[in-house]
C-alpha positions in Angstrom: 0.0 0.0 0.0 2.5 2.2 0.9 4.6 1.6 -2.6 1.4 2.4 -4.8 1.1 5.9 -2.4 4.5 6.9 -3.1 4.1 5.8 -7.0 0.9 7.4 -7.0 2.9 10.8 -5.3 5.4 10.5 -8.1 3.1 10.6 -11.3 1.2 13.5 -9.2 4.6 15.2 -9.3 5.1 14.5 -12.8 1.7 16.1 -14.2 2.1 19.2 -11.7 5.6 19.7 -13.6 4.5 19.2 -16.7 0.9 21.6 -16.1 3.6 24.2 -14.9 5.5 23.8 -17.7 2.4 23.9 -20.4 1.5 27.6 -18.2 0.5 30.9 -20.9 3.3 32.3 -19.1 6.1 28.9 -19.8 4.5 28.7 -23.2 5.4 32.5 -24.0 8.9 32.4 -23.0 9.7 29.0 -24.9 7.8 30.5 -28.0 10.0 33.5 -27.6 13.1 31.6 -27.2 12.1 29.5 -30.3 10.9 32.3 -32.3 14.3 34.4 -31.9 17.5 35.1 -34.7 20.9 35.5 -34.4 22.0 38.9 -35.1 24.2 39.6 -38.8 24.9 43.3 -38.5 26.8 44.2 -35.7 29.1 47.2 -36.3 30.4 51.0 -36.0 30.5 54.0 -37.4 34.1 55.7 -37.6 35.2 59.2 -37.0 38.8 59.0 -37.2 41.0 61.2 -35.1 39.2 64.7 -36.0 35.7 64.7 -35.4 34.5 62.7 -38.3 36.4 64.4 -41.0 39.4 62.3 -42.1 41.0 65.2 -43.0 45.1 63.9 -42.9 46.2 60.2 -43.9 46.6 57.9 -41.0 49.9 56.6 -39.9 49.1 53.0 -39.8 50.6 52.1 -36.8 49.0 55.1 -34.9 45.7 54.2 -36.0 46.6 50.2 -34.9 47.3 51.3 -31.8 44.1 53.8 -31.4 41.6 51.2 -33.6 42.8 47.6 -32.4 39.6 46.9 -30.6 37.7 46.6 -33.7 39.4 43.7 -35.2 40.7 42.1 -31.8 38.3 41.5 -29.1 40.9 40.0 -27.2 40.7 36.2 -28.5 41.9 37.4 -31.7 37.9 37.9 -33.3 37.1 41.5 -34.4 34.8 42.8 -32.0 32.5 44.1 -35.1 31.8 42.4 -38.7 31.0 46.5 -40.5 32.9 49.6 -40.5 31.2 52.6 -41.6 34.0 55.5 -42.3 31.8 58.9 -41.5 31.7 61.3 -43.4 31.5 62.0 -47.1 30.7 65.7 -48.3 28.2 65.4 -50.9 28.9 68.7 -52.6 32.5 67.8 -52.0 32.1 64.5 -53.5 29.8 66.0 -57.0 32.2 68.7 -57.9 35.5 67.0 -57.2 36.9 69.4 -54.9 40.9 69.6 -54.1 41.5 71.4 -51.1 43.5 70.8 -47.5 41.4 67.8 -46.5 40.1 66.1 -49.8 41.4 65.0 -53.4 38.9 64.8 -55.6 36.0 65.2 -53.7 36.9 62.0 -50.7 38.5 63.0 -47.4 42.3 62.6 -47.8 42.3 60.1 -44.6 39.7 57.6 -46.7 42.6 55.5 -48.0 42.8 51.8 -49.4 45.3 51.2 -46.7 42.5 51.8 -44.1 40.1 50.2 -45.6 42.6 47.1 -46.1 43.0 47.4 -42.4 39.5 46.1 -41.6 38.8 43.6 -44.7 41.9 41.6 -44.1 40.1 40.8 -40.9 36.8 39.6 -42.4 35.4 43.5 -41.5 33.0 44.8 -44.2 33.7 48.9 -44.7 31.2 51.3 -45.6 31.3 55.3 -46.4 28.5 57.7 -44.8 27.3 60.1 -47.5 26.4 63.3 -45.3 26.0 63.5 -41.6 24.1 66.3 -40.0 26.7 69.3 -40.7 26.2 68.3 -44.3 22.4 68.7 -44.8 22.5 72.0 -47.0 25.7 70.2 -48.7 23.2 67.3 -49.7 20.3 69.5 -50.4 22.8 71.4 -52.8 24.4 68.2 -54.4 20.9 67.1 -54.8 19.6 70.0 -56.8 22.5 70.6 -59.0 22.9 66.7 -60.5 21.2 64.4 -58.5 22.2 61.3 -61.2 25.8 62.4 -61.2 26.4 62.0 -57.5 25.2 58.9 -57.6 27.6 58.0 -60.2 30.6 59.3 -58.1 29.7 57.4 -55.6 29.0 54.2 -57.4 33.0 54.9 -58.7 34.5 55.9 -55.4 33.1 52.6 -53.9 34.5 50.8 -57.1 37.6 52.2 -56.7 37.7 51.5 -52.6 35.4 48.6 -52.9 33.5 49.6 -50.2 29.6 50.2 -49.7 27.3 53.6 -49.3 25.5 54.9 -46.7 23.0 57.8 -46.8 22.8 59.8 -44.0 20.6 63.0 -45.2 18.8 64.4 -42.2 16.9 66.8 -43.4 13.6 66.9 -41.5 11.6 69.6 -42.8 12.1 69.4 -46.8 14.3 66.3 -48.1 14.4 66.7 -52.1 13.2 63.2 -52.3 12.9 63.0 -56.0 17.2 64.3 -56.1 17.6 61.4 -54.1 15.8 59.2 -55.9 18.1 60.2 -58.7 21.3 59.5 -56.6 19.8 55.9 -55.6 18.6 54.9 -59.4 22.3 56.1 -60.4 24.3 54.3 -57.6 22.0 51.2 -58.6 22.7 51.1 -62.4 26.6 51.2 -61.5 26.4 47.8 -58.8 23.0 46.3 -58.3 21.3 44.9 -55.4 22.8 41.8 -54.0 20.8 39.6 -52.2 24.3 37.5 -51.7 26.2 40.1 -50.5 29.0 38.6 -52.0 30.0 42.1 -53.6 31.0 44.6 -51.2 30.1 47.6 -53.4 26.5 46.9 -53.7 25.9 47.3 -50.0 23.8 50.2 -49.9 22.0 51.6 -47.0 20.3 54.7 -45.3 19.9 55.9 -42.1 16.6 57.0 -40.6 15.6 58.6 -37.0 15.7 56.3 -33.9 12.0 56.4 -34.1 9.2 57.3 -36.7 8.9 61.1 -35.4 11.8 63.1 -37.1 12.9 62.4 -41.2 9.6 61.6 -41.5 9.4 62.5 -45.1 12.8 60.4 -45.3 10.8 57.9 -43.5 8.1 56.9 -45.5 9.3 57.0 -48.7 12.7 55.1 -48.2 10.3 52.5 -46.2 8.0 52.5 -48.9 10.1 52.3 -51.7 13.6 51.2 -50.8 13.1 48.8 -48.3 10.6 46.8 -49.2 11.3 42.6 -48.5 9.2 41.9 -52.1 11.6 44.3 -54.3 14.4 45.8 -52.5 16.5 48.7 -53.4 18.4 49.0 -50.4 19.7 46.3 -48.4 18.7 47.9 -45.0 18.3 51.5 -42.7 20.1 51.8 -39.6 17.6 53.8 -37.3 20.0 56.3 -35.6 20.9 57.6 -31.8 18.6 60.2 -30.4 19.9 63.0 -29.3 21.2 61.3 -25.9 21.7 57.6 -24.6 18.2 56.1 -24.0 17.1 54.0 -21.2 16.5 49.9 -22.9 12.5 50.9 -22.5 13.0 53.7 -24.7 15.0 52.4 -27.0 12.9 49.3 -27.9 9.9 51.8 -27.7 11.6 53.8 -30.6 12.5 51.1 -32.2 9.2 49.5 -32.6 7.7 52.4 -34.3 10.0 51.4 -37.4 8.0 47.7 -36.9 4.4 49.4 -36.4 5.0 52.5 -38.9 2.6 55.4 -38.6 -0.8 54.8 -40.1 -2.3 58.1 -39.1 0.2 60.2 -40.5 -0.4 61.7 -44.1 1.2 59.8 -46.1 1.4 57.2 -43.8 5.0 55.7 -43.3 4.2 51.7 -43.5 5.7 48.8 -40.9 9.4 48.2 -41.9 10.6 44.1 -41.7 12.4 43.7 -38.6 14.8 42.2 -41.3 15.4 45.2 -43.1 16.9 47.3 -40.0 19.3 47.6 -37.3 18.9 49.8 -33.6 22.0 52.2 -32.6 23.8 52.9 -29.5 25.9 55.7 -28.0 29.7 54.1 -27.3 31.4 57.3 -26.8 29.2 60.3 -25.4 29.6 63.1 -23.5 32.0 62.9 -20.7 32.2 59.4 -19.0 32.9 56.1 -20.5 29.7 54.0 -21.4 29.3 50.1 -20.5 28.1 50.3 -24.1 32.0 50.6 -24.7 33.6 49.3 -21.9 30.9 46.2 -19.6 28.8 44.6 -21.3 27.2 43.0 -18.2 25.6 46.3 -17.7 25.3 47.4 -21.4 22.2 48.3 -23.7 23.2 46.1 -26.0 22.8 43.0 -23.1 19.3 44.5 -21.4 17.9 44.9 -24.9 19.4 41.9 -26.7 16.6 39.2 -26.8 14.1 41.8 -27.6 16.1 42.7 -30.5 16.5 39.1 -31.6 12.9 38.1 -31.2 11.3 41.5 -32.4 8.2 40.5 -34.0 7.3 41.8 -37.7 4.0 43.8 -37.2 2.6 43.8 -40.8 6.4 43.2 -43.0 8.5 41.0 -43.0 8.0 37.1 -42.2 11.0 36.7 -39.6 11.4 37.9 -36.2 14.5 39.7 -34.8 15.9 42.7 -35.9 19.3 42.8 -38.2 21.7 43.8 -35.0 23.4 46.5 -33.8 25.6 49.7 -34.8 27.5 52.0 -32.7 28.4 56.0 -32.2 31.2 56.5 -32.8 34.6 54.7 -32.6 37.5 56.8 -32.3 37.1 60.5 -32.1 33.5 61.2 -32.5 33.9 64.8 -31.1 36.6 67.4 -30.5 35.0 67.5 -26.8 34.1 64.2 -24.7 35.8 60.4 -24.6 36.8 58.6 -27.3 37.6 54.9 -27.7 41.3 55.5 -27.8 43.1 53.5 -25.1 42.2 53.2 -21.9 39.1 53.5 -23.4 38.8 50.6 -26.5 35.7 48.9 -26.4 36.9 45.2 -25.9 34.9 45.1 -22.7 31.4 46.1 -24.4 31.3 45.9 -28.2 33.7 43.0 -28.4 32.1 41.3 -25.3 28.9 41.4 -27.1 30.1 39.6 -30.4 31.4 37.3 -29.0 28.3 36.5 -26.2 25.6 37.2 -29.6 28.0 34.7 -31.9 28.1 37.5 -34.5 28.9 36.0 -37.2 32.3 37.2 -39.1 32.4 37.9 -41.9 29.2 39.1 -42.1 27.2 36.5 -43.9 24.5 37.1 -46.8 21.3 39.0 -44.7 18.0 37.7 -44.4 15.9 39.5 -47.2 12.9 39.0 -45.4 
């Protein structure tokens, strides 16, 4: 009698485990956990040593012993699989100019020497087009020969074979139809790549953190250019706001890119969660960041798993975002940190590709 009780005990044990387990709550979590991707795009921008101008050509070894981070995390793995080299003077870049800082229209410091410093590592390189300073210098660019531009920078990446980045931010009046010019050119020079097996087809834009500022830029890149049934561009990066958010605020701004803005006029539709990446501050201001330095307390480790399980909200058929990019290694600003040593980022970036598995080199992206 006492054998059947305690056997009778035991299967009661078993069905309250399981019933626990089978719990909305239990069912939730394992569904999230099964319904999650790996990141692909895990990178930073690059400001060199003077505030994002690469104005002088780098000694190598100087910018080794400022830049090592990125393509050693310590176990000899680049802490990043992208590079984005900020910035590119549009105007600059359409007439050609020769002056102090540039040849021909590119910023002296934007050599094939540096960007054969991260691709011999398995580290992908882009140029930004524009930046903030450079919004009249777009608008300009834009109004004077659209097509052209896009031509010179379909060459300058040939000739670097790197990708483009647009970064136009301006909110108020964005000559959409110029840029659609300087996209239809840059695309009849290297054509979309679903592969990403060429590196000069990469082409992306960046976009606000949120839905509420470029909103013009918004919609109609979201709505024409980043579309998972026919792409122009591979993906946006949706920026930092104007300071480091709290993880609530970050995956709130982020999820208006996966909701979109019905009620606006035009409305700006739901982006894929495939189709963009979420930024973060790594040097700011005038303290170190964990972004940068511990990842245990980082952004990038409180919002991971919402990243990678991000759900698409009417585009897209995968969950999880594309990954991550930073602001800014090096020397972002002529005031505030820097990720120069003591500073390098091992602790945070590089602890974070290694803990997310990013994969390097950065493999072909999911297209939908």
């Amino acid at each position: 009698m006492r054998a059947r009780l305690r056997g009778l005990r035991f299967l009661a044990a078993i069905v309250t485990s399981v019933t626990a387990a089978l719990t909305p709550g239990a069912v939730a979590t394992t569904a999230a956990a099964a319904t999650s991707t790996p990141l692909q795009v895990y990178g930073a921008w690059h400001c060199s040593d003077d505030a994002c101008l690469w104005g002088t050509v780098r000694d190598m070894t100087d910018f080794d012993t400022n830049n090592h981070w990125l393509i050693d995390r310590g176990d000899g793995h680049p802490s990043v699989n992208v590079v984005v080299l900020s910035f590119v003077n549009p105007l600059k870049l359409l007439n050609g100019t020769n002056d102090a800082g540039d040849a021909d229209g590119v910023p002296v410091g934007m050599t094939p020497a540096v960007v054969n410093y991260f691709t011999s590592h398995g580290v992908r390189v882009m140029l930004s087009i524009g930046g903030i300073t450079y919004v009249s210098a777009w608008d300009s660019a834009l109004s004077q020969n659209a097509a052209l531009l896009g031509q010179k920078a379909a060459a300058l990446a040939t000739r670097l074979g790197v990708g483009m980045e647009i970064d136009y931010e301006n909110s108020s009046s964005p000559n959409l139809a110029g840029l659609q010019s300087f996209v239809s050119a840059y695309r009849a020079a290297h054509p979309y790549d679903a592969t990403g097996a060429d590196p000069t087809a990469r082409f992306t834009i960046d976009v606000a953190a949120g839905d509420r500022w470029l909103i013009g830029l918004d919609q109609y890149a979201t709505a024409n250019w980043l579309t998972t049934a026919n792409p122009v561009l591979d993906y946006a990066n949706a920026m930092v706001p104007s300071k480091q958010p709290s993880a609530s605020t970050a995956e709130s701004n982020w999820q208006e890119h996966l909701t979109g803005k019905a009620n606006y006029s035009p409305p700006i539709p739901p982006l894929a969660p495939a189709k963009f990446t979420g930024s973060l501050y790594i040097a700011e201001g005038s303290q170190v960041r964990p972004e940068c330095t511990d990842f245990g307390s980082s952004l990038q480790n409180a919002t991971g798993s919402w990243v990678q399980s991000a759900a698409p909200n009417g585009a897209g058929t995968t969950p999880g975002m594309l990954g991550y990019m930073f602001w800014a290694a090096e020397r972002p600003s002529t005031r505030g940190v820097t990720t120069d040593p003591p500073n390098t980022c091992q602790g945070g970036v590089g602890v974070g590709a290694a803990t997310f598995n990013v994969p390097i080199p950065m493999p072909a992206l999911r297209q939908s």
